[in-house]
C-alpha positions in Angstrom: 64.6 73.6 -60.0 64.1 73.8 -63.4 61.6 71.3 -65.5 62.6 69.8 -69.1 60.8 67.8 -71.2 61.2 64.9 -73.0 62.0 66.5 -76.4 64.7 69.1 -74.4 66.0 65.8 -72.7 66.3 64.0 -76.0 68.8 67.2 -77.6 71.2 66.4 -74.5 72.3 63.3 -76.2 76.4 63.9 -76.9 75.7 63.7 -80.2 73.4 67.4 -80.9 74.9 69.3 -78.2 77.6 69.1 -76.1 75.5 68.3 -72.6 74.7 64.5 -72.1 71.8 64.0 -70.1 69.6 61.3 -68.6 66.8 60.9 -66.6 66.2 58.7 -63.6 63.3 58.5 -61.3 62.0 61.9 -62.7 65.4 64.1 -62.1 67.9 65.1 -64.8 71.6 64.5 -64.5 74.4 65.7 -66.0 77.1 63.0 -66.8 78.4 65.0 -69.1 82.3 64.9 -67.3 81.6 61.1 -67.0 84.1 58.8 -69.2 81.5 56.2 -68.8 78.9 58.6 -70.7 81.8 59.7 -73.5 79.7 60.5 -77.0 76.5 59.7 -75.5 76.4 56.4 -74.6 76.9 53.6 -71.9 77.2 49.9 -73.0 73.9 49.6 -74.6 72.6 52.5 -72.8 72.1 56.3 -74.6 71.7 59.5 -73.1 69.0 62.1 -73.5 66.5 60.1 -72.4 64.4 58.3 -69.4 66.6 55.3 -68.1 64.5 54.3 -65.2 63.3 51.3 -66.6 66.6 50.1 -68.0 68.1 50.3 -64.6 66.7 46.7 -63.8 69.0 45.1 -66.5 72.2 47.1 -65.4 75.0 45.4 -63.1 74.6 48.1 -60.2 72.0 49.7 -58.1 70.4 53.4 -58.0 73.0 54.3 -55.9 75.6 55.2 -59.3 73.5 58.5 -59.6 74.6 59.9 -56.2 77.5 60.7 -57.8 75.8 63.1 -60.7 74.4 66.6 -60.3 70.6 67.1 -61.0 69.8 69.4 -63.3 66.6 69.1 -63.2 63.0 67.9 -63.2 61.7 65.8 -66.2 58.4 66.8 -67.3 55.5 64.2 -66.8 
């Protein structure tokens, strides 16, 4: 699987190019077909970047990523 870092992550942010990405738990997914993730953001939320610690303010659990592919690895 291929690793990205931060600064790749950060250009996936709906607004530079057309991928939205974020990063969870160290793995990359692609919610790029998601209406919830529609020009980069979610509620207070934006994509290309590391949302693992956000996920303790936000009304659900882990489990919402099941439903995204992993792209990848983030670089640590």
């Amino acid at each position: 699987m291929h690793t990205y870092s931060k600064t790749q992550l950060a250009k996936r942010n709906g607004q530079d190019r057309d991928e939205i990405w974020i990063a969870f738990e160290g793995k990359i997914y692609d919610v790029t077909n998601s209406r919830l993730w529609r020009k980069g953001t979610h509620y207070e939320h934006w994509a290309g970047q590391d949302l693992t610690e956000e996920l303790a303010e936000a009304p659900h659990t882990a489990k919402v990523f099941e439903r995204f592919e992993v792209i990848g690895m983030l670089e640590t």
